[in-house]
C-alpha positions in Angstrom: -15.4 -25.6 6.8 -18.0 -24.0 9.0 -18.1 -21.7 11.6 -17.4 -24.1 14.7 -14.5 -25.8 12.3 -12.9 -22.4 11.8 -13.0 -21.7 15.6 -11.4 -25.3 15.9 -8.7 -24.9 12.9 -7.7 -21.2 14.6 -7.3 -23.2 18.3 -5.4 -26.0 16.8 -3.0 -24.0 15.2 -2.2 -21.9 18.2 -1.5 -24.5 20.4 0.7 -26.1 17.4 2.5 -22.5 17.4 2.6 -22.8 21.7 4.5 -25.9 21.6 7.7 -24.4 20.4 9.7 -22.9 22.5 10.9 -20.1 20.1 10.2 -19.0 16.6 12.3 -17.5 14.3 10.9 -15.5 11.7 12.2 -14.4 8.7 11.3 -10.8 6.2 11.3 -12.7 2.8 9.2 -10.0 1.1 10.5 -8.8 -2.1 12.8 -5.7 -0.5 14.4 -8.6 1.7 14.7 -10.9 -1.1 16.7 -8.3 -3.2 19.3 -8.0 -0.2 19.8 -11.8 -0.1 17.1 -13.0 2.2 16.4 -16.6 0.7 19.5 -17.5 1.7 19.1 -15.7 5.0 16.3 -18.3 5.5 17.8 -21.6 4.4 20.9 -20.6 6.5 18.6 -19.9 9.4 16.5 -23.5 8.6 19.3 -25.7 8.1 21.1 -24.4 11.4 17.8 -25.3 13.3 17.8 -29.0 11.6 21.0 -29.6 12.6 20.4 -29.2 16.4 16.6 -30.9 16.0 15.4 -33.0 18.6 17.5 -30.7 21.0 16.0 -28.3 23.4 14.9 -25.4 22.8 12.5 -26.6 20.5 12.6 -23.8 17.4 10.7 -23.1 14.5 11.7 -20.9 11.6 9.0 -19.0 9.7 9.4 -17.5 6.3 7.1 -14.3 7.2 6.8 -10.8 5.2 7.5 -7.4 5.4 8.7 -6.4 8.9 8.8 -2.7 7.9 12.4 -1.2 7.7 13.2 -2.1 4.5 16.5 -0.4 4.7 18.0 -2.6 6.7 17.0 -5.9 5.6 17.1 -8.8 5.7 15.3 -8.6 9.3 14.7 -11.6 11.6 12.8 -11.7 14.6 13.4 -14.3 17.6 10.1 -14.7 19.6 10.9 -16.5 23.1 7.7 -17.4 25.8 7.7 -14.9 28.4 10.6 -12.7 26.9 10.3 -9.4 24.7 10.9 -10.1 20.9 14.4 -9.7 19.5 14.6 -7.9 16.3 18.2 -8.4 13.9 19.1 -6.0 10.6 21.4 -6.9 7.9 21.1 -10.4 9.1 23.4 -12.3 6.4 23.5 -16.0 6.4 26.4 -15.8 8.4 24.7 -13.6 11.0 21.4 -16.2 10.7 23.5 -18.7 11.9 24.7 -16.8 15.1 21.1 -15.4 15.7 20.6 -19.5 16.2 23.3 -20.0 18.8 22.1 -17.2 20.6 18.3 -18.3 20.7 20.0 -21.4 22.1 22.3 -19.6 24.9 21.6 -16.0 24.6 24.2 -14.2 24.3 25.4 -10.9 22.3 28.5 -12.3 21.2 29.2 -11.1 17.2 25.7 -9.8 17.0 25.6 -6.3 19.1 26.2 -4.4 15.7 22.7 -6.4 14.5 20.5 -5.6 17.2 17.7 -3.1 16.8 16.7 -1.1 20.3 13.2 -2.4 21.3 12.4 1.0 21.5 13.5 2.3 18.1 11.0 4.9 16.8 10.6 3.3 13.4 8.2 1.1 15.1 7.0 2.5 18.2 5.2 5.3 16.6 3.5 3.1 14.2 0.1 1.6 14.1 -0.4 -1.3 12.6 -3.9 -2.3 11.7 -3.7 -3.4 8.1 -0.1 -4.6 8.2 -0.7 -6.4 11.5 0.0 -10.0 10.9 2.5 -8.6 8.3 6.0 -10.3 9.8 3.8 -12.5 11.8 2.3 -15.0 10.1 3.3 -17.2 7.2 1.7 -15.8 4.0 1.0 -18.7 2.4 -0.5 -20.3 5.3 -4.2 -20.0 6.4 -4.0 -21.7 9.4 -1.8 -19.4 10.8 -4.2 -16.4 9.4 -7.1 -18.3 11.2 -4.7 -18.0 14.1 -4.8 -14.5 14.3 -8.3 -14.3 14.2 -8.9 -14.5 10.4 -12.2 -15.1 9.1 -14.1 -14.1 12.0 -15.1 -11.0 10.4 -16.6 -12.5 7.4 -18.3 -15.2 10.3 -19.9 -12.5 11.7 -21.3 -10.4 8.5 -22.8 -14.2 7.5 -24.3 -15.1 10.6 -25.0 -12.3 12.6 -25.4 -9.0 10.2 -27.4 -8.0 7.2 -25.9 -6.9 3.9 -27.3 -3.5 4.9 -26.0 -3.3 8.2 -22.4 -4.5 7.1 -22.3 -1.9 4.6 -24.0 0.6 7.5 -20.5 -0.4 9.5 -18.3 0.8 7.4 -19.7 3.9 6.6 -19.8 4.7 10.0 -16.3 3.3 10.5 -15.2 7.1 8.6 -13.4 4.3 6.2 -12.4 6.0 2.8 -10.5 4.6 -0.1 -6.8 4.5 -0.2 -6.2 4.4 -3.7 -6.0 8.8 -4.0 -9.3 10.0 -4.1 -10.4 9.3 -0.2 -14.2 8.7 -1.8 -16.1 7.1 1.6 -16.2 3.5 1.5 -19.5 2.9 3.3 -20.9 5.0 0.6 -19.9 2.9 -2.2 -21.4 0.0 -0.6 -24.5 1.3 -0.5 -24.7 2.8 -4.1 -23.8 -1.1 -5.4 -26.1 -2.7 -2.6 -29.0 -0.6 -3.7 -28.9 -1.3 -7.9 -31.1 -4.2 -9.1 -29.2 -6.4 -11.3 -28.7 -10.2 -11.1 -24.9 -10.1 -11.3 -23.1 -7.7 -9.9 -18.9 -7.7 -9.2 -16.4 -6.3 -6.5 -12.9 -5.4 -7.8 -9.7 -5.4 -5.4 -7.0 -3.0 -7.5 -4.1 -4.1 -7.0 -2.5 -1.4 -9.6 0.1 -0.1 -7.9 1.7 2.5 -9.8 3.7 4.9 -8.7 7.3 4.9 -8.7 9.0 3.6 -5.3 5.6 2.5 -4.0 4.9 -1.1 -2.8 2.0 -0.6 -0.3 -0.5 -3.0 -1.7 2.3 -5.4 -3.0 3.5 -5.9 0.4 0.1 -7.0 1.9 -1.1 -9.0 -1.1 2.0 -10.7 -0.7 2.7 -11.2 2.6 -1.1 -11.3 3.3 -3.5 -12.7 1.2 -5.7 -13.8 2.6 -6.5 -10.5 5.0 -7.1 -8.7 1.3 -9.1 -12.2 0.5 -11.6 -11.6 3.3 -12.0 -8.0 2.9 -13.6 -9.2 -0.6 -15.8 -12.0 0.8 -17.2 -9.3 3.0 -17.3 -6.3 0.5 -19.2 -9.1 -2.1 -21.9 -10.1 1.0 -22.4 -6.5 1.6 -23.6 -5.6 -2.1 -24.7 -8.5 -3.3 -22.1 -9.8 -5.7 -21.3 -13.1 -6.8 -17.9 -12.9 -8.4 -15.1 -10.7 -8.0 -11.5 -10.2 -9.5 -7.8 -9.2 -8.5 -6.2 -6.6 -10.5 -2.7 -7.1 -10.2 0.3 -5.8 -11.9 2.7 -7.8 -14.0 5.5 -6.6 -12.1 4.1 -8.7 -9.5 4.9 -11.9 -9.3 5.2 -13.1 -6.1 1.6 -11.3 -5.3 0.2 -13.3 -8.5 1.4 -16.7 -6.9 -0.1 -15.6 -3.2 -3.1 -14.3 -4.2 -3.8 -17.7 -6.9 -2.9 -20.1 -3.8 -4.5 -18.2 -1.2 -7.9 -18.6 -3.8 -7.4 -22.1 -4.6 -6.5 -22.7 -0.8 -10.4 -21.1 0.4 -11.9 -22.5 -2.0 -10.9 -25.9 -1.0 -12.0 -25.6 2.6 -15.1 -23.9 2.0 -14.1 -20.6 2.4 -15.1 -19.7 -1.1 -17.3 -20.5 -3.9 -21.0 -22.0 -2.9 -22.3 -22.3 0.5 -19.6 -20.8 1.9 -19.1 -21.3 5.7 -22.3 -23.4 5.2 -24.0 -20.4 4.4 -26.3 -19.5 1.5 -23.2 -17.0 0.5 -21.7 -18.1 -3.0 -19.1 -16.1 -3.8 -15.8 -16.6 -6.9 -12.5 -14.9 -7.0 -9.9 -14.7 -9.9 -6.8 -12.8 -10.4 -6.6 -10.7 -13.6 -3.1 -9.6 -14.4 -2.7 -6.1 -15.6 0.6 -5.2 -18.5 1.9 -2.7 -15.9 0.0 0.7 -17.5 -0.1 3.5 -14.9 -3.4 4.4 -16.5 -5.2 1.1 -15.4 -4.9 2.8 -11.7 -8.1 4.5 -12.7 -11.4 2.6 -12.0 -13.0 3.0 -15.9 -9.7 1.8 -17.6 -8.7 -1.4 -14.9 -12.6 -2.3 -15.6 -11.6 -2.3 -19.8 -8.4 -3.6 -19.2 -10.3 -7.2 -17.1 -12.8 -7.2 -20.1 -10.0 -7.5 -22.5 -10.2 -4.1 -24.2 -7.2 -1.6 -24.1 -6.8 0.1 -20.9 -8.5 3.9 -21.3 -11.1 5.5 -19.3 -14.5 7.2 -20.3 -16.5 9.7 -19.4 -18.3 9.3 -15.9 -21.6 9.0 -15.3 -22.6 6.3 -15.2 -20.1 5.2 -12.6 -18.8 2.0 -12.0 -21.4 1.5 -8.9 -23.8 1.9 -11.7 -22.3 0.3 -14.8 -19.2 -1.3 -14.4 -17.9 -4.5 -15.7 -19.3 -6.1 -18.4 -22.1 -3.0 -17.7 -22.8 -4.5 -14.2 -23.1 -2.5 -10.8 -19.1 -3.3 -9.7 -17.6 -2.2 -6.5 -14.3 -1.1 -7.3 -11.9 -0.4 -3.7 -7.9 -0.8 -3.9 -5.9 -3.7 -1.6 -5.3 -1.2 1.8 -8.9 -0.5 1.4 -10.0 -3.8 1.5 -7.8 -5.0 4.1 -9.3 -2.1 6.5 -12.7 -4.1 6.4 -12.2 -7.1 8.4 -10.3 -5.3 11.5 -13.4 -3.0 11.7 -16.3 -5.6 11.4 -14.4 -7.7 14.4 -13.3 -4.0 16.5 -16.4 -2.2 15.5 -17.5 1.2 13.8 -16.7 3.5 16.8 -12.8 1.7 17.4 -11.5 2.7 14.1 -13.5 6.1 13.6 -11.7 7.0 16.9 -8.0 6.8 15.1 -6.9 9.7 12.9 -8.6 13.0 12.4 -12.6 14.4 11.9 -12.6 13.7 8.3 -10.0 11.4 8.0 -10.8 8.1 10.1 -7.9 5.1 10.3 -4.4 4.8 9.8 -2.7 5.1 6.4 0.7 2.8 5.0 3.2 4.4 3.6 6.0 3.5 1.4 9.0 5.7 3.0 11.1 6.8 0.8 14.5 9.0 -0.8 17.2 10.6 1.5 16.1 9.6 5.1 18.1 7.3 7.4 15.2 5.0 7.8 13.1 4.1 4.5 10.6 1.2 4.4 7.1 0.2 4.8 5.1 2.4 7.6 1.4 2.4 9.3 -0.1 5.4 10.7 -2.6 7.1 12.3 -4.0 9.8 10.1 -3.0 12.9 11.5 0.1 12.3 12.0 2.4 15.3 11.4 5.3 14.7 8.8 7.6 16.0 11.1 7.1 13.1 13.1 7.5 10.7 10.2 10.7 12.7 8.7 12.4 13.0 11.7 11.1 9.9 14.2 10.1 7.2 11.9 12.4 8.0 9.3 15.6 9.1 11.8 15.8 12.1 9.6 18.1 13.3 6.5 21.6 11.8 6.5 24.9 13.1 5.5 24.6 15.9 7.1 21.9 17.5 4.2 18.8 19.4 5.4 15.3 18.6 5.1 14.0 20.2 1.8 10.6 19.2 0.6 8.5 15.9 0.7 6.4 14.4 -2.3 3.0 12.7 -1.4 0.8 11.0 -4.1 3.2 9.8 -6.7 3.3 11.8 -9.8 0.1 12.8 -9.6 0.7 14.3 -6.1 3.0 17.5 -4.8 6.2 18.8 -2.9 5.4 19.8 0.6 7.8 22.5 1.6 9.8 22.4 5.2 7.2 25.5 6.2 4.8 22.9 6.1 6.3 20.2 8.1 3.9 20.7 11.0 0.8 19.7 9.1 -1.2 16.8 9.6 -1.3 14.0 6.8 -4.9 13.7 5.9 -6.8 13.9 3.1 -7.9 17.7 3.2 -4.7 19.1 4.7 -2.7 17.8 1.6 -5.1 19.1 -1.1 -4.6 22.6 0.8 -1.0 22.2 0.1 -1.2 21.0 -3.5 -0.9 17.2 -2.9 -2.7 14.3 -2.8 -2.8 11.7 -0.1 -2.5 8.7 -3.4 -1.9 5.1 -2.5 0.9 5.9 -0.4 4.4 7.0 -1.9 6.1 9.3 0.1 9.4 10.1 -0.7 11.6 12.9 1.4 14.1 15.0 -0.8 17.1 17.2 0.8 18.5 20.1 -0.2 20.8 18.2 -3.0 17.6 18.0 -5.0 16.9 21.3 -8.1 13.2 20.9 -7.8 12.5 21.8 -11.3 14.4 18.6 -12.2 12.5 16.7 -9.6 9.1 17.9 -11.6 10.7 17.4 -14.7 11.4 13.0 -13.5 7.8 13.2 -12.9 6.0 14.4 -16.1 8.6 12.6 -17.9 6.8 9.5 -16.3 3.3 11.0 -16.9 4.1 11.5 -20.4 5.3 8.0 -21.1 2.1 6.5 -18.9 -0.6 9.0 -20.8 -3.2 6.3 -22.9 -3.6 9.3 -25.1 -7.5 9.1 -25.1 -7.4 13.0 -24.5 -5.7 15.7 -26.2 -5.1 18.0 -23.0 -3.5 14.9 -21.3 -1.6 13.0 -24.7 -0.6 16.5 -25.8 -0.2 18.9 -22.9 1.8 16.4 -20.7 4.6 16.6 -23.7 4.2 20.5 -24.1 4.8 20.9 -20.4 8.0 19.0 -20.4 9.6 20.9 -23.5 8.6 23.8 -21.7 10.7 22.0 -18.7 13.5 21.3 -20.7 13.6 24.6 -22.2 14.1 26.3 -18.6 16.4 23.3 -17.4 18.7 24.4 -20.4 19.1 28.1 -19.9 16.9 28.8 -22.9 13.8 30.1 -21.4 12.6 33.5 -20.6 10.5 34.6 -17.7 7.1 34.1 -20.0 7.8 30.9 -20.6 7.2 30.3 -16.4 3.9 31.5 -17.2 3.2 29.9 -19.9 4.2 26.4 -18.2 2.1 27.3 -15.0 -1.1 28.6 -17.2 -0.5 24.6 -19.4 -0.4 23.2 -16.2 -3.8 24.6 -15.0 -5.2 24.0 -18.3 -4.4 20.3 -18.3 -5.9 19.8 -14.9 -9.0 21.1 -15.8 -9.3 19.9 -19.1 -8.4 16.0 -19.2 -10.9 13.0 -19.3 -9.4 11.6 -15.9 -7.6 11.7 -12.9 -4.1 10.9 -14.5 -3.9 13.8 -16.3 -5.9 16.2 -14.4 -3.4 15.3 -11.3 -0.2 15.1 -13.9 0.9 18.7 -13.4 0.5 18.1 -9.5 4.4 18.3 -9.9 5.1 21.1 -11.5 2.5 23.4 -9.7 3.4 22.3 -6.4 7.5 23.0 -7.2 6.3 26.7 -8.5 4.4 27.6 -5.4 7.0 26.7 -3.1 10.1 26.6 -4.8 9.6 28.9 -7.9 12.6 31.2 -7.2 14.3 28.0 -8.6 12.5 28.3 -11.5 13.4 31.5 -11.7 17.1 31.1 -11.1 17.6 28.8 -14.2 16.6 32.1 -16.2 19.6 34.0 -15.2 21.3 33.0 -18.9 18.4 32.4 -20.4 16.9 36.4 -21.0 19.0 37.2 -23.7 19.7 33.5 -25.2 18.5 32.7 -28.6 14.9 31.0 -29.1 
């Protein structure tokens, strides 16, 4: 395949798509497969064979994530020259009516299914890296060509410099989206600038923190978006191979990502000359054992040599040394999936979304006691009033709004005084969180927040590699000293104790899992420490 031949493939493919009347599409990500959703599809499939050769001509398309995960399975009638219909809880039962009414709209049995076209879960989102997410076929790359894929990496061959792609995305305002927020651009240029004759990029697809599926979502139900962003990423710096980092609990990504590689590769999208340039480029997928640890840029790079997963010290950095002691780009899946929407928009387009120091939009994996929970994109800056009480419908049950976590276990509970700030990277480390890869989960007043901080270092504890005494032992300290004031044993010197370990342990540890493990715990005592304090009301004069 060359350039002309992708422009050709992309046509073709459209005007396949433009001879249906309608299409059907189907969430069969992993959230929609766990509600039933494979039989959602072969209900929908064989109701559509059984009227073929009929008119309207349909097609039915096994798509991903379509965002509102609470509600799934979703399906999603597109008609010519009518607004898309979207249908929740769609049960085989249900796919079958959705067919009929395709056929001869009408509501009949499926009013209670309907979502309003102008539901807030999706009109104040911004999709950029889950765009073709629910629009496309994921293990299709015509269809991805359809929607303009490749392009971007067409135009860093042919038209653009390795310097001047790398010169893009710095000025795009791009910066990771695995936690840190470290610019992008930046990166680039350290790698790009090192003289070595191999050197590596690395899409980490380590996804660790508990109720977060950002990245699993687009590696699945995009490949080859993530695919591209490497091809580019690889021209840019000069590398010749590069690997997926992929967790074991992720099957279905595994499968994508391998097909999606073995797809390029055979039409020329990957591996020598590619595009009928003088670009060679190789991709694998390495498949992590699920360690929370391997999230961290020095450990994922032992883990893909074959070592046990621990970091070291930095310097040298990755950039400089990295795998197998080569100059390695390391960025995580969102990251990469940012790239080709800014080489084909341009710089000044996506710098213009979000706030001064915090350029783009952001996905977010909505989570905890909110009517709406599911997969979100948006613009950095947004408030998270807007994404508690908009996107997410707000707390059911008649409970209140009482704090939201950002970041994972390594982030921190934002209090309802703080609803009114703006999610970006520098606003949350003002309030004691990080932005992390993208959990968000919202917590009502049902929720003892020492017990909350107490789930979370519980996790830490068991995830610690144990390379470093402040993180292997301190992480088990601060959760006796948890337990201790959970149980009515604890005095009011024991709260200071655990909030001096706390600080202790973030300064002290080798990395970023345990200098962000007490995140938890000294987020809960700046906002919420009269709970703390409340559990000492028997504990003053109770035997140590």
């Amino acid at each position: 395949m060359n350039r002309d031949s992708l422009q050709r493939v992309g046509a073709d493919e459209r005007e396949r798509q433009a001879g249906f009347d309608l299409r059907l599409f189907c969430c069969s990500s992993t959230a929609c497969k766990s509600n039933g959703a494979g039989a959602t599809v072969e209900a929908l499939r064989q109701e559509v064979a059984s009227r073929e050769g009929q008119s309207p001509s349909i097609e039915v398309v096994s798509t991903g994530c379509m965002g509102l995960c609470s509600r799934g399975p979703l399906a999603r009638i597109d008609r010519k020259g009518a607004p898309s219909q979207v249908f929740h809880t769609v049960t085989p039962d249900v796919a079958r009516a959705i067919v009929a009414h395709a056929v001869a709209p009408s509501s009949d049995g499926l009013g209670e299914h309907v979502l309003p076209a102008d539901l807030p879960f999706f009109a104040k989102q911004m999709p950029i890296v889950l765009a073709e997410v629910g629009r496309i076929d994921p293990e299709s790359l015509d269809d991805y060509i359809a929607h303009g894929g490749f392009v971007a990496l067409a135009r860093a061959l042919f038209e653009m410099t390795p310097e001047q792609v790398c010169d893009e995305i710095q000025a795009s305002g791009l910066r990771g989206r695995g936690g840190a927020g470290f610019p992008t651009g930046t990166k680039w240029h350290f790698v790009r600038r090192e003289s070595a004759p191999q050197k590596y990029v690395v899409v980490n697809g380590d996804e660790g923190d508990p109720g977060a599926y950002m990245d699993r979502t687009v590696m699945e139900d995009n490949p080859y978006r993530v695919l591209e962003g490497m091809l580019i990423a690889a021209y840019a710096v000069g590398a010749q191979a590069g690997y997926f980092y992929v967790r074991g609990e992720y099957p279905t990504a595994v499968e994508r990502l391998r097909l999606a590689i073995r797809t390029a590769r055979r039409r020329g999208l990957l591996g020598r000359a590619i595009l009928d340039s003088a670009f060679d480029f190789n991709a694998e997928v390495r498949i992590g054992a699920g360690a929370f640890v391997c999230g961290e840029e020095t450990a994922l790079i032992h883990s893909i040599e074959g070592q046990r997963g621990t970091p070291r010290m930095r310097p040298p950095y990755p950039s400089t040394k990295g795998l197998w002691g080569c100059p390695t780009v390391i960025n995580n899946v969102e990251t990469m999936a940012n790239v080709p929407s800014i080489l084909t928009r341009g710089p000044a387009w996506f710098s213009s979304i979000g706030t001064a120091t915090s350029k783009g939009t952001k996905v977010f994996a909505l989570a905890g006691q909110l009517v709406n929970t599911g997969l979100i994109e948006v613009p950095m800056g947004i408030t998270l009033r807007q994404i508690v009480y908009e996107i997410g419908g707000g707390v059911p049950r008649g409970r209140s709004f009482k704090a939201a976590q950002t970041g994972g276990p390594s982030g921190g509970c934002i209090p309802e005084a703080h609803l009114d700030t703006p999610i970006d990277y520098e606003s949350l480390a003002q309030l004691g969180s990080i932005m992390g890869s993208g959990g968000l989960v919202i917590i009502d007043d049902s929720t003892r927040m020492p017990d909350f901080a107490r789930f979370f270092i519980d996790f830490c504890v068991d995830e610690s590699c144990g390379k470093c005494v402040p993180c292997r032992v301190g992480t088990v300290q601060i959760r006796s000293l948890l337990d201790r004031i959970l149980s009515g044993r604890a005095t009011a010197s024991d709260v200071e104790r655990l909030e001096r370990l706390c600080l202790f342990v973030k300064r002290a540890s080798l990395c970023g899992l345990g200098a962000s493990a007490p995140n938890p715990v000294l987020s809960t005592l700046r906002y919420f420490r009269h709970e703390y304090e409340a559990e000492l009301a028997n504990g003053e004069a109770a035997p140590v």
